[in-house]
mmCIF file of the N, C-alpha and C atoms, coordinates in Angstrom:
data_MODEL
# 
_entry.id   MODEL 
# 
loop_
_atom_site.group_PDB 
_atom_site.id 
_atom_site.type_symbol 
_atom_site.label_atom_id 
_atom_site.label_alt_id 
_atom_site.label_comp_id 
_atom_site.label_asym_id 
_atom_site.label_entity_id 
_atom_site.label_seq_id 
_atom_site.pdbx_PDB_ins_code 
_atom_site.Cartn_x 
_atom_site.Cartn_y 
_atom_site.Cartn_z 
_atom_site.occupancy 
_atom_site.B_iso_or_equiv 
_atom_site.pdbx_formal_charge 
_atom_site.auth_seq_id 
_atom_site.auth_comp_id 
_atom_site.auth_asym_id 
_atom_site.auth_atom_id 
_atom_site.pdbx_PDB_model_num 
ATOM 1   N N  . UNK A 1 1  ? 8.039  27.792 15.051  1.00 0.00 ? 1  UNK A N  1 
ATOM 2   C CA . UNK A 1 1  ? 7.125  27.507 13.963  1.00 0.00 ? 1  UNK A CA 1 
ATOM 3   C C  . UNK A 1 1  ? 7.867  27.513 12.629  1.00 0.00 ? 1  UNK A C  1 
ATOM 4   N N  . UNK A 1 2  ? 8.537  28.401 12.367  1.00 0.00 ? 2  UNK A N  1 
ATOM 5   C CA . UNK A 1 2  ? 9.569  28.536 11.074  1.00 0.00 ? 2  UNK A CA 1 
ATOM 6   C C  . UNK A 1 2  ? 10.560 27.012 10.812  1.00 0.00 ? 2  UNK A C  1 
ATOM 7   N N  . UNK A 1 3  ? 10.883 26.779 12.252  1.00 0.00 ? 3  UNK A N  1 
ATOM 8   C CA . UNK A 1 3  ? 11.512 25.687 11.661  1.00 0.00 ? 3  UNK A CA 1 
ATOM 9   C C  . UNK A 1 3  ? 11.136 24.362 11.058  1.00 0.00 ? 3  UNK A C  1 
ATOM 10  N N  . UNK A 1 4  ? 9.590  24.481 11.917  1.00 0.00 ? 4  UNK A N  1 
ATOM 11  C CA . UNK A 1 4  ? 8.894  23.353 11.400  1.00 0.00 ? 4  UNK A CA 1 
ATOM 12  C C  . UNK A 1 4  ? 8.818  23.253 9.978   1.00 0.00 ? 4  UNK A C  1 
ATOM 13  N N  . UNK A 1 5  ? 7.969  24.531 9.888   1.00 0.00 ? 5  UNK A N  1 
ATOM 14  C CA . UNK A 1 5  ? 7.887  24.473 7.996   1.00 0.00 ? 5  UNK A CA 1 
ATOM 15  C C  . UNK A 1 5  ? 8.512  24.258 7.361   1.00 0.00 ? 5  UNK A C  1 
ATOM 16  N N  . UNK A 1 6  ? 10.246 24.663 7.667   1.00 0.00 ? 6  UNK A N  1 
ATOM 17  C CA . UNK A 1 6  ? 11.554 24.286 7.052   1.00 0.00 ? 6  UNK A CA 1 
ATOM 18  C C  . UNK A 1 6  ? 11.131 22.899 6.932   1.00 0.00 ? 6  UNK A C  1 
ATOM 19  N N  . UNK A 1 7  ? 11.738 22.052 7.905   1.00 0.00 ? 7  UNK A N  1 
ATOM 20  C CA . UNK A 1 7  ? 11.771 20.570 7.904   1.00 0.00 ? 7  UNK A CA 1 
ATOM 21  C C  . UNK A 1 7  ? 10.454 19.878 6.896   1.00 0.00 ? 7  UNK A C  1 
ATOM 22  N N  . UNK A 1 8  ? 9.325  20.377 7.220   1.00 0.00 ? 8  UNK A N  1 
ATOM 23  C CA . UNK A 1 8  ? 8.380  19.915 5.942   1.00 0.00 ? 8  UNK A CA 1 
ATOM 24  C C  . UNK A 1 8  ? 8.749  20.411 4.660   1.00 0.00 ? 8  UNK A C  1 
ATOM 25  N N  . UNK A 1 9  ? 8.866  21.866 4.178   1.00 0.00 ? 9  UNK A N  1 
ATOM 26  C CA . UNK A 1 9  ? 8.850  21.699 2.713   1.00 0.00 ? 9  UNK A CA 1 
ATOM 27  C C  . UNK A 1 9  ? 10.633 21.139 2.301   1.00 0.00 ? 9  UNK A C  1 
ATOM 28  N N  . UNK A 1 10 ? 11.864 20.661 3.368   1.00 0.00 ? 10 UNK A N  1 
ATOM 29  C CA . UNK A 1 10 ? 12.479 19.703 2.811   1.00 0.00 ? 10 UNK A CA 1 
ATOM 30  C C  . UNK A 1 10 ? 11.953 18.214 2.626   1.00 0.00 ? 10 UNK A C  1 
ATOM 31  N N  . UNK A 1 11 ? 11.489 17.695 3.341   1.00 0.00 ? 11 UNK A N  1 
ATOM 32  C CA . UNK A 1 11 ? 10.723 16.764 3.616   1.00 0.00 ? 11 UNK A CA 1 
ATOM 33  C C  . UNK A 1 11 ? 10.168 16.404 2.300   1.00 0.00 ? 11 UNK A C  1 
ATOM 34  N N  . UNK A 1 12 ? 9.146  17.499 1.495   1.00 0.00 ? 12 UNK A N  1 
ATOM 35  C CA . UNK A 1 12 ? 8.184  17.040 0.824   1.00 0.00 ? 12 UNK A CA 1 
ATOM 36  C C  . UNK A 1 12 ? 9.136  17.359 -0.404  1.00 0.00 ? 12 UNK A C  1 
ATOM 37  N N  . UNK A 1 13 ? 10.450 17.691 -1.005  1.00 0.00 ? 13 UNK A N  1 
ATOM 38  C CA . UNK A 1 13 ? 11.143 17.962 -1.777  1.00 0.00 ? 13 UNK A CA 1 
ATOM 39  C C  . UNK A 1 13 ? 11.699 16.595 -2.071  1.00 0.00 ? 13 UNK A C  1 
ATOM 40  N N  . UNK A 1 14 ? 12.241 15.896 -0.371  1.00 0.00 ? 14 UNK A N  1 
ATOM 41  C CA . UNK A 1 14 ? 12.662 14.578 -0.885  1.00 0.00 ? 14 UNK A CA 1 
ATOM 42  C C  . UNK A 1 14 ? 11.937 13.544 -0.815  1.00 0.00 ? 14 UNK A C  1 
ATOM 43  N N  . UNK A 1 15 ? 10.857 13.726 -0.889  1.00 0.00 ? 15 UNK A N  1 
ATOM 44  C CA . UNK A 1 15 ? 9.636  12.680 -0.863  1.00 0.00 ? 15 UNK A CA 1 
ATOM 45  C C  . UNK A 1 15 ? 9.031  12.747 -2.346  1.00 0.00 ? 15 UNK A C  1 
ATOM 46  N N  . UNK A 1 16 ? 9.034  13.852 -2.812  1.00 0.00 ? 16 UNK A N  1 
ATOM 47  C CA . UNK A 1 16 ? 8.899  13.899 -4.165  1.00 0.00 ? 16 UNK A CA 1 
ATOM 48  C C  . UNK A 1 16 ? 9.279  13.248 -5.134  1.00 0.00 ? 16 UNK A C  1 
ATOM 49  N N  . UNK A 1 17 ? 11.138 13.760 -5.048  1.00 0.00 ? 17 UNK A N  1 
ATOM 50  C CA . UNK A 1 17 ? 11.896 13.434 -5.683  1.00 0.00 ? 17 UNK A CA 1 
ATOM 51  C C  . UNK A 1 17 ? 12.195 11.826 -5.394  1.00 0.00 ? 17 UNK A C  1 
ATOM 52  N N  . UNK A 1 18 ? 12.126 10.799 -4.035  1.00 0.00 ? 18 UNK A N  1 
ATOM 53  C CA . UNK A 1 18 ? 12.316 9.854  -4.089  1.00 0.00 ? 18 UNK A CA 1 
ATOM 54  C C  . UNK A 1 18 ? 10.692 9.063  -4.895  1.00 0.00 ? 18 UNK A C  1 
ATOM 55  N N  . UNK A 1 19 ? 9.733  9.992  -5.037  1.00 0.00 ? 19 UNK A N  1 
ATOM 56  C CA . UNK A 1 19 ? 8.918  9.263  -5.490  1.00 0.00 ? 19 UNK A CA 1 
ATOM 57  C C  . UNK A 1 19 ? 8.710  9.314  -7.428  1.00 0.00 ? 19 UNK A C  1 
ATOM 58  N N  . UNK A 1 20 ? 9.245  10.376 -7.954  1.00 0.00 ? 20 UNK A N  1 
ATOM 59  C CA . UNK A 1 20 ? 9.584  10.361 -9.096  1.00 0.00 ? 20 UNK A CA 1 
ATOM 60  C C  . UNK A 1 20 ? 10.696 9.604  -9.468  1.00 0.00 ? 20 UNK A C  1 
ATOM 61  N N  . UNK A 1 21 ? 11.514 9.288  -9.002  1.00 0.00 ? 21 UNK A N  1 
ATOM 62  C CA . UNK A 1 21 ? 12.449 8.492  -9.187  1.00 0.00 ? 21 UNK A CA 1 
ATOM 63  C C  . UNK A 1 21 ? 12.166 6.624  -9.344  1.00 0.00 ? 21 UNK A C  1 
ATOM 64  N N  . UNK A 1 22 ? 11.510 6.385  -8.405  1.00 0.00 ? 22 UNK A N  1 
ATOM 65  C CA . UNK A 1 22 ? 11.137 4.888  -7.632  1.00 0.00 ? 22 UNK A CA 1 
ATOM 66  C C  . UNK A 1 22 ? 9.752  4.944  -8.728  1.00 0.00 ? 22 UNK A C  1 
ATOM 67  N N  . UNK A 1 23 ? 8.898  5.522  -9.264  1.00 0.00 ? 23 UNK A N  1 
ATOM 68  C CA . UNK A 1 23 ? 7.934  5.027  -9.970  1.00 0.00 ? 23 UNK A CA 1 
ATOM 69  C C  . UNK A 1 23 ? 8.206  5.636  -11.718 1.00 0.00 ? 23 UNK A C  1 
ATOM 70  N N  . UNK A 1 24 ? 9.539  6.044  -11.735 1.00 0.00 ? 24 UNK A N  1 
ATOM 71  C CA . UNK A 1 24 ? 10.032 7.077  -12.986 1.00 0.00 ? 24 UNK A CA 1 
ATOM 72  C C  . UNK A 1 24 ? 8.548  7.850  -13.892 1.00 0.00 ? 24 UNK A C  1 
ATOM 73  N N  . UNK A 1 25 ? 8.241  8.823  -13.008 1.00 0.00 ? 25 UNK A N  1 
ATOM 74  C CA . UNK A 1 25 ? 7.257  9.637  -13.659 1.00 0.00 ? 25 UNK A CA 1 
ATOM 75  C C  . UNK A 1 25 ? 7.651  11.100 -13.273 1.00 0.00 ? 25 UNK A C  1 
ATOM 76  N N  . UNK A 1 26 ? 7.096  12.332 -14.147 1.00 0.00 ? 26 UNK A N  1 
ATOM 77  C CA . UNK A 1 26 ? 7.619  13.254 -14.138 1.00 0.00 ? 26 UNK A CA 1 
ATOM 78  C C  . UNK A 1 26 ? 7.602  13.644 -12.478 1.00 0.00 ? 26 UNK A C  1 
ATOM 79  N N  . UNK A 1 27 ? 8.143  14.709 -12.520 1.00 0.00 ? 27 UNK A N  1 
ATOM 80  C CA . UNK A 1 27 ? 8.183  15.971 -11.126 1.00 0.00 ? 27 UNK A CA 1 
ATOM 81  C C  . UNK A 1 27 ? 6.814  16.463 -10.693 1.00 0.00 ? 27 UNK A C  1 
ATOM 82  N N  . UNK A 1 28 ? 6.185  16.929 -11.851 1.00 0.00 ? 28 UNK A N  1 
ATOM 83  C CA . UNK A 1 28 ? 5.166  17.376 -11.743 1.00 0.00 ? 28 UNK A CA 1 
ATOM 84  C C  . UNK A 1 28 ? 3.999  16.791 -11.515 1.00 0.00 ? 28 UNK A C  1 
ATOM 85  N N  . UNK A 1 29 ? 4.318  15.336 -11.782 1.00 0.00 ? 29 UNK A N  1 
ATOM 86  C CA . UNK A 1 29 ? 3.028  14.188 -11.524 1.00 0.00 ? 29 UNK A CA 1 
ATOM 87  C C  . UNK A 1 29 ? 3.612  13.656 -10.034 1.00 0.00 ? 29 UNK A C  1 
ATOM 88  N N  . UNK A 1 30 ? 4.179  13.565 -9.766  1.00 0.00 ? 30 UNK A N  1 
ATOM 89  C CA . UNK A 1 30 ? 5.215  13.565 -8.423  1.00 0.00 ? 30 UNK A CA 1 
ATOM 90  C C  . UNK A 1 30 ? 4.517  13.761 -7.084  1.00 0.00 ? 30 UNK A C  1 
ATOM 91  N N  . UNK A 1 31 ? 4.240  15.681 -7.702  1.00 0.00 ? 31 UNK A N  1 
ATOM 92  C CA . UNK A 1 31 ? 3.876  16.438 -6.869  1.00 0.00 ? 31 UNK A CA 1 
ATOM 93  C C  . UNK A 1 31 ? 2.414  16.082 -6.462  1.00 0.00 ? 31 UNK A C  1 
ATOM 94  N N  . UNK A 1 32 ? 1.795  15.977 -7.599  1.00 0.00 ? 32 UNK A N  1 
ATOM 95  C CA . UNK A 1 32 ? 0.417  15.663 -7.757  1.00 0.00 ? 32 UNK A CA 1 
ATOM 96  C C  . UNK A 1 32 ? 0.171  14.621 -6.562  1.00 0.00 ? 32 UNK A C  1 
ATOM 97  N N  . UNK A 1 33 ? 0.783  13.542 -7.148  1.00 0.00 ? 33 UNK A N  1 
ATOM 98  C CA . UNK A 1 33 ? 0.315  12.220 -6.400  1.00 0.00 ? 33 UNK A CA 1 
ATOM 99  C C  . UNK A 1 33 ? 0.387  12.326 -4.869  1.00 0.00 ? 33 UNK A C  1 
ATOM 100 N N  . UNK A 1 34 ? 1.467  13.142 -4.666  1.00 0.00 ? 34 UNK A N  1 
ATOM 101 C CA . UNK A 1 34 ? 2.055  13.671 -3.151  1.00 0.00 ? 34 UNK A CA 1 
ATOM 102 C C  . UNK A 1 34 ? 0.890  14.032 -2.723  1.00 0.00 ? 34 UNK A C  1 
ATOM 103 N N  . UNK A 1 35 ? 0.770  15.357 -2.955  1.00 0.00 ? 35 UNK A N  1 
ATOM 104 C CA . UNK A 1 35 ? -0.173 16.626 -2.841  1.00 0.00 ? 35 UNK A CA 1 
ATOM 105 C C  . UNK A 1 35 ? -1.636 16.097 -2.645  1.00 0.00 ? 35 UNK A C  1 
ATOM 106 N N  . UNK A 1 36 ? -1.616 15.203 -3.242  1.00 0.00 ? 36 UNK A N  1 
ATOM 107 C CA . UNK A 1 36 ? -3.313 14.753 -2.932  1.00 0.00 ? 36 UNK A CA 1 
ATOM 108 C C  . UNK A 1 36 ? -3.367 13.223 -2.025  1.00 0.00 ? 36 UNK A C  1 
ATOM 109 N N  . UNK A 1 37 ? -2.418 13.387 -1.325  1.00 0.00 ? 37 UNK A N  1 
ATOM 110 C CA . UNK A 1 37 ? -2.169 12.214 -0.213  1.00 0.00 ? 37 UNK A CA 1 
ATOM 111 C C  . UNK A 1 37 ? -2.725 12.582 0.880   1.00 0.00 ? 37 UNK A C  1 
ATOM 112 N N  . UNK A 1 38 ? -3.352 11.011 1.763   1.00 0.00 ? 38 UNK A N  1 
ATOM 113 C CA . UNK A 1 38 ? -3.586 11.572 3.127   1.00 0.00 ? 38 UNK A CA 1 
ATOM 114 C C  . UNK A 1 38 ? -2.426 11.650 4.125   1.00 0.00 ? 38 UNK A C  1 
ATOM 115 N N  . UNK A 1 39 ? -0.949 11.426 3.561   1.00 0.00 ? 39 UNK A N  1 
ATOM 116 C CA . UNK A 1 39 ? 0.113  11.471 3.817   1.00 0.00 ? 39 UNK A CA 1 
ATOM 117 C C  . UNK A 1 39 ? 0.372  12.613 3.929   1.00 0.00 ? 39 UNK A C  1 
ATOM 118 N N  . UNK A 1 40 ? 0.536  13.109 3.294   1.00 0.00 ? 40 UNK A N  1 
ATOM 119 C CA . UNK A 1 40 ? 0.749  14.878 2.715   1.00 0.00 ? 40 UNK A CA 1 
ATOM 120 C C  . UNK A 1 40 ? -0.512 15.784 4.170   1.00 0.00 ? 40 UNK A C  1 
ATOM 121 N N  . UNK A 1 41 ? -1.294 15.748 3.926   1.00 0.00 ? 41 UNK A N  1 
ATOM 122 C CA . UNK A 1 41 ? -2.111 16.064 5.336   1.00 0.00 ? 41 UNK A CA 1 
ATOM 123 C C  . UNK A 1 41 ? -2.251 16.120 6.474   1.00 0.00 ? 41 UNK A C  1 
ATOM 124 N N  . UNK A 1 42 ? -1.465 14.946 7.037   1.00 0.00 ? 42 UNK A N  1 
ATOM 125 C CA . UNK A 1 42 ? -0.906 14.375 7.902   1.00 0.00 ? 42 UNK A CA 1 
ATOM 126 C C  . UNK A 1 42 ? 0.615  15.257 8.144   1.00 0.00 ? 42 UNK A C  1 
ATOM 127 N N  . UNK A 1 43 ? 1.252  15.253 7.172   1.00 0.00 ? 43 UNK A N  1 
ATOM 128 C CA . UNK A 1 43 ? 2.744  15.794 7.394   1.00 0.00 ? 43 UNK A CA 1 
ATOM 129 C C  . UNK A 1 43 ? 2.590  17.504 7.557   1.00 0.00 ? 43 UNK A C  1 
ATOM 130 N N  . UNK A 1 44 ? 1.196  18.132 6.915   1.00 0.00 ? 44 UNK A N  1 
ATOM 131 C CA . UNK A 1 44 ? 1.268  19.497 7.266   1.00 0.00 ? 44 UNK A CA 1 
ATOM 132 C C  . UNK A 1 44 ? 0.151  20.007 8.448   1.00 0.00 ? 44 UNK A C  1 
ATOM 133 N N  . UNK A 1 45 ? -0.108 18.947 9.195   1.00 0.00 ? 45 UNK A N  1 
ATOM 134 C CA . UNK A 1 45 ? -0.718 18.940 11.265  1.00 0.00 ? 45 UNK A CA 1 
ATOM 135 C C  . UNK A 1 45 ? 0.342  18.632 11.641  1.00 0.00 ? 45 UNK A C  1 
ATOM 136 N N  . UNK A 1 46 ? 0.821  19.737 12.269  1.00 0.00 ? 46 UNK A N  1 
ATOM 137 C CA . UNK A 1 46 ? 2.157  19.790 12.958  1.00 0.00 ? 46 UNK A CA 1 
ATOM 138 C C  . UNK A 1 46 ? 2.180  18.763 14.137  1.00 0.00 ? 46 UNK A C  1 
ATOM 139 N N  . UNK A 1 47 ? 0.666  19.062 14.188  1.00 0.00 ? 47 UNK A N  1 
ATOM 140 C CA . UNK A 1 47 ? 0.537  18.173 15.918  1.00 0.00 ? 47 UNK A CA 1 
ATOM 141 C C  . UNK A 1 47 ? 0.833  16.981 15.819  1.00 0.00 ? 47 UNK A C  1 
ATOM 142 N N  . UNK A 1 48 ? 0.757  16.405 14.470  1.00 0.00 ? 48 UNK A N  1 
ATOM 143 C CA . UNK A 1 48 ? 1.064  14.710 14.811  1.00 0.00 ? 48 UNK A CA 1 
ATOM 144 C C  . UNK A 1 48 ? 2.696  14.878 14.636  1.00 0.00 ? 48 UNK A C  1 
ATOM 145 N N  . UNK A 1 49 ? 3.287  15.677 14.710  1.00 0.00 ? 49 UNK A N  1 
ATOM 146 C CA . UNK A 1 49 ? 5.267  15.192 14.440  1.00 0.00 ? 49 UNK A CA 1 
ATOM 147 C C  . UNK A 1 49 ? 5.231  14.191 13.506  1.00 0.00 ? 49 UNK A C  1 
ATOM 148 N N  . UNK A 1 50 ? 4.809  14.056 12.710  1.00 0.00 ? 50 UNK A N  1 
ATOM 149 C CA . UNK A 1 50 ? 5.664  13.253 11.291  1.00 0.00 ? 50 UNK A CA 1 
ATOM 150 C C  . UNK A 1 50 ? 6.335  13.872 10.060  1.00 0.00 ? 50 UNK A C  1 
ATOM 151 N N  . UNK A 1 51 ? 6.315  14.973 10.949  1.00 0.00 ? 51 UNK A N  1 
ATOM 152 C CA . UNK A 1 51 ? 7.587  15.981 10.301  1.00 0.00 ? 51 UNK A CA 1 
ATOM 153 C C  . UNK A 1 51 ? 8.756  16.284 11.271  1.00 0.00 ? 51 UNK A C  1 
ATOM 154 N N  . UNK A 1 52 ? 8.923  15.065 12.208  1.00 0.00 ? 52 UNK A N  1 
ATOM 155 C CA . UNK A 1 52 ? 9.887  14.770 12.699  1.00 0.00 ? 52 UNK A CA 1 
ATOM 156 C C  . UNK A 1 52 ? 11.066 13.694 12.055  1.00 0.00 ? 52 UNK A C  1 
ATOM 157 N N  . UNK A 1 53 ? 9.660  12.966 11.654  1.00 0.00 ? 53 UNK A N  1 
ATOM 158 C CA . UNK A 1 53 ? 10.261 11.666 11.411  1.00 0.00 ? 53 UNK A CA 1 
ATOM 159 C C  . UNK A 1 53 ? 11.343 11.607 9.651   1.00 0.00 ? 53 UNK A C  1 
ATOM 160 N N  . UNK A 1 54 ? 11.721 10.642 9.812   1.00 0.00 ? 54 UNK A N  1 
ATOM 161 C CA . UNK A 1 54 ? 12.793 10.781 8.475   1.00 0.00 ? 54 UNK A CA 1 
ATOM 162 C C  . UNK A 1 54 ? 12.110 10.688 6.868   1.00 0.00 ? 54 UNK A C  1 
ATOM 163 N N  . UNK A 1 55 ? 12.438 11.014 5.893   1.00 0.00 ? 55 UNK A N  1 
ATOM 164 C CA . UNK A 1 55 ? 12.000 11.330 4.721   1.00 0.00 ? 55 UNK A CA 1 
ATOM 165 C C  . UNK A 1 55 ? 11.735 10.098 4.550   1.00 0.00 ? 55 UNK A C  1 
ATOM 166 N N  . UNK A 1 56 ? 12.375 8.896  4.529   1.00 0.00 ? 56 UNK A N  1 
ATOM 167 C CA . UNK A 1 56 ? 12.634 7.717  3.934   1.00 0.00 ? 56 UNK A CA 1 
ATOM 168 C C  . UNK A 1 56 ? 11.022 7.440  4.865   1.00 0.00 ? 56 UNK A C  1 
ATOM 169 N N  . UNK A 1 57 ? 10.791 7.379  5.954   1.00 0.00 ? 57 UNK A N  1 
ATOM 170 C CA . UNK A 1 57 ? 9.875  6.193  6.480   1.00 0.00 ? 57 UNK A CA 1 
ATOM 171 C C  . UNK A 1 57 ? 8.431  7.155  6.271   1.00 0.00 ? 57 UNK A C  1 
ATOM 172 N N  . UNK A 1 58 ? 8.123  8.689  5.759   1.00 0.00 ? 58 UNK A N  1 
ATOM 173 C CA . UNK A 1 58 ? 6.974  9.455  5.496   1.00 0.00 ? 58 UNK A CA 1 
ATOM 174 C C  . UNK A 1 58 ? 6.706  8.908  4.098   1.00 0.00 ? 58 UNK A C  1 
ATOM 175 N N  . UNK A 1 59 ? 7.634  8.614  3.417   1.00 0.00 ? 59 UNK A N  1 
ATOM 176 C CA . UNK A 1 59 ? 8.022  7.973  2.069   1.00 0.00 ? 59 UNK A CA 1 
ATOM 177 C C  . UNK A 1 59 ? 7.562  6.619  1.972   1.00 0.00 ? 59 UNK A C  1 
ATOM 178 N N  . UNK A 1 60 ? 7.871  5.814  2.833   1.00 0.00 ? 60 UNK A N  1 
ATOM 179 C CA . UNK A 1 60 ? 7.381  4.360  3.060   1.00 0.00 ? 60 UNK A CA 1 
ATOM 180 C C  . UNK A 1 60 ? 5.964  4.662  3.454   1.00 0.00 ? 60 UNK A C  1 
ATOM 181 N N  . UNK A 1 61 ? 5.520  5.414  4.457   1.00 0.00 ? 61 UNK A N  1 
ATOM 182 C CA . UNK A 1 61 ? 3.861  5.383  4.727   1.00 0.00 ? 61 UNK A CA 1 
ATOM 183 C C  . UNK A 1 61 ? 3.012  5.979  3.279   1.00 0.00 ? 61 UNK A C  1 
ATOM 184 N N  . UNK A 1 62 ? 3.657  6.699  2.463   1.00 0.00 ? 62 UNK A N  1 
ATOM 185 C CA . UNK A 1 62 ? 3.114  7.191  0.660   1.00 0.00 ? 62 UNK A CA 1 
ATOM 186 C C  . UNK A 1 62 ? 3.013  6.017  0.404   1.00 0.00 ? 62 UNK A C  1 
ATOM 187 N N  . UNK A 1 63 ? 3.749  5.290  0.035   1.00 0.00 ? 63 UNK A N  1 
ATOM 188 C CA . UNK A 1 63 ? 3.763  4.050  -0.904  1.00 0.00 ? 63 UNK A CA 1 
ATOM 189 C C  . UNK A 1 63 ? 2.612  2.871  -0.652  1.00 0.00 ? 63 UNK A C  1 
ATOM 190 N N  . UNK A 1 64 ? 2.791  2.795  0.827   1.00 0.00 ? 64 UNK A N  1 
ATOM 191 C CA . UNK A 1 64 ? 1.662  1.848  1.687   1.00 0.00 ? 64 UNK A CA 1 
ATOM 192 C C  . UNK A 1 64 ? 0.131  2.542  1.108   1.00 0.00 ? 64 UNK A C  1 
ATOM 193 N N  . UNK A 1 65 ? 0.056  3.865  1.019   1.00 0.00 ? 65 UNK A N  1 
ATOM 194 C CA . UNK A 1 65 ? -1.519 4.589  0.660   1.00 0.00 ? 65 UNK A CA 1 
ATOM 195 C C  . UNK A 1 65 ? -1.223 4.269  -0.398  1.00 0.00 ? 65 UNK A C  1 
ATOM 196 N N  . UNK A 1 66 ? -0.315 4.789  -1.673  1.00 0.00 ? 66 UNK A N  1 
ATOM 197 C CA . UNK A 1 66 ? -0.740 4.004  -2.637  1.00 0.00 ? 66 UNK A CA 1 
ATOM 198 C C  . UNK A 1 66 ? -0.712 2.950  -3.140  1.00 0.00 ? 66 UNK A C  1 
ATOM 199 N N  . UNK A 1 67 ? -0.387 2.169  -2.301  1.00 0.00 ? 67 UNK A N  1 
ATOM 200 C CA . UNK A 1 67 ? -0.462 0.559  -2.753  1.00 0.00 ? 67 UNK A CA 1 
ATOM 201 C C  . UNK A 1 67 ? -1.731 0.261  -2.307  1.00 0.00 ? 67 UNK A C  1 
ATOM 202 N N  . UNK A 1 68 ? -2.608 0.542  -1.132  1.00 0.00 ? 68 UNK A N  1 
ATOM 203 C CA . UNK A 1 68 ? -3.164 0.043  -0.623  1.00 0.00 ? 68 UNK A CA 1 
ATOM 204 C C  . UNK A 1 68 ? -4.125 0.775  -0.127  1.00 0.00 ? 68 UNK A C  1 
ATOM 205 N N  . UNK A 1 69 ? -4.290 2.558  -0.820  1.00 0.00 ? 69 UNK A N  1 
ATOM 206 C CA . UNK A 1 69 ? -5.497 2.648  -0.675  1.00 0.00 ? 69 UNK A CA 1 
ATOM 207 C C  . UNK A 1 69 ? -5.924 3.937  0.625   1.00 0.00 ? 69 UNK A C  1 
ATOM 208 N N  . UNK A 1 70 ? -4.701 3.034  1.915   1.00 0.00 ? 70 UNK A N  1 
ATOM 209 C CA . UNK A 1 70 ? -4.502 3.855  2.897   1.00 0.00 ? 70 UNK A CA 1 
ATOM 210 C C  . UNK A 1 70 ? -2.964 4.011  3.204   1.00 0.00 ? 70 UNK A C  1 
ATOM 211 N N  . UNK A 1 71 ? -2.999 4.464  4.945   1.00 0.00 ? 71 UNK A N  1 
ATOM 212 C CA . UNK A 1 71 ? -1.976 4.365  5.247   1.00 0.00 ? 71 UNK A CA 1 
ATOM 213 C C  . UNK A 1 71 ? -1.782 3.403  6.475   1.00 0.00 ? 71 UNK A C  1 
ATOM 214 N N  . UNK A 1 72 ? -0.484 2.718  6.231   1.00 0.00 ? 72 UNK A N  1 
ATOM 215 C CA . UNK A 1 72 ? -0.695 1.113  7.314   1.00 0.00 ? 72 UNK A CA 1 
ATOM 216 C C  . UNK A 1 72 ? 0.661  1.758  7.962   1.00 0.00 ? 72 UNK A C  1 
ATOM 217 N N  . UNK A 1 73 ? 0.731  1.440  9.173   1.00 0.00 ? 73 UNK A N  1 
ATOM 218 C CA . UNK A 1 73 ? 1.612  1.662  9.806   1.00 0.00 ? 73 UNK A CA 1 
ATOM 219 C C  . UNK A 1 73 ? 1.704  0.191  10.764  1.00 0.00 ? 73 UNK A C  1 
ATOM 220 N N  . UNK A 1 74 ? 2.878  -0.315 11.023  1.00 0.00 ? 74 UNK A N  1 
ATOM 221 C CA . UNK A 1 74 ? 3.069  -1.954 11.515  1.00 0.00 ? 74 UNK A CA 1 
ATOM 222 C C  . UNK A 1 74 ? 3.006  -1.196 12.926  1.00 0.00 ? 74 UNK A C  1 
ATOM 223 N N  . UNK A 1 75 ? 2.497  -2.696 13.518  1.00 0.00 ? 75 UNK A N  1 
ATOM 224 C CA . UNK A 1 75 ? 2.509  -2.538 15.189  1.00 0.00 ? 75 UNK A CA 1 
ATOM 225 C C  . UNK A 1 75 ? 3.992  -2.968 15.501  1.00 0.00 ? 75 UNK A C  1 
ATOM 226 N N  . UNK A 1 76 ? 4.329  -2.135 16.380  1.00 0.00 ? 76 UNK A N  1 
ATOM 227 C CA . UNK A 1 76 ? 5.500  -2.115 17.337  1.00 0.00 ? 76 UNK A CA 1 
ATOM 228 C C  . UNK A 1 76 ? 5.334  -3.169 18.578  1.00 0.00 ? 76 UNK A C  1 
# 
């Protein structure tokens, strides 16, 4: 269980930071926008493992909700 949490709150450090960066708004609005994601919700139910998955593509499913409202994930 410990490690999980590890891997999320790195996770949500570089999801942050790639998202303050990519829309240049503070840290703290960052967090916000994060924090009130159905992304963010998703990444702390362990049961779905998307705190397996890599920062970059939890990062790509943020952007999709806020572009669009939700979260789109492409068919395989």
């Amino acid at each position: 269980m410990y490690v999980q949490n590890q891997l999320i709150e790195y996770m949500i450090q570089d999801i942050v930071d790639m998202l303050a960066t990519d829309q240049n708004i503070e840290y703290d609005e960052a967090m916000n926008k994060f924090y009130n994601s159905d992304v963010f919700e998703k990444l702390q139910d362990q049961e779905t493992g998307l705190y397996l998955e890599s920062s970059a593509y939890v990062y790509d499913l943020l952007k999709d909700e806020l572009n669009f409202g939700h979260i789109v994930q492409a068919e395989i």
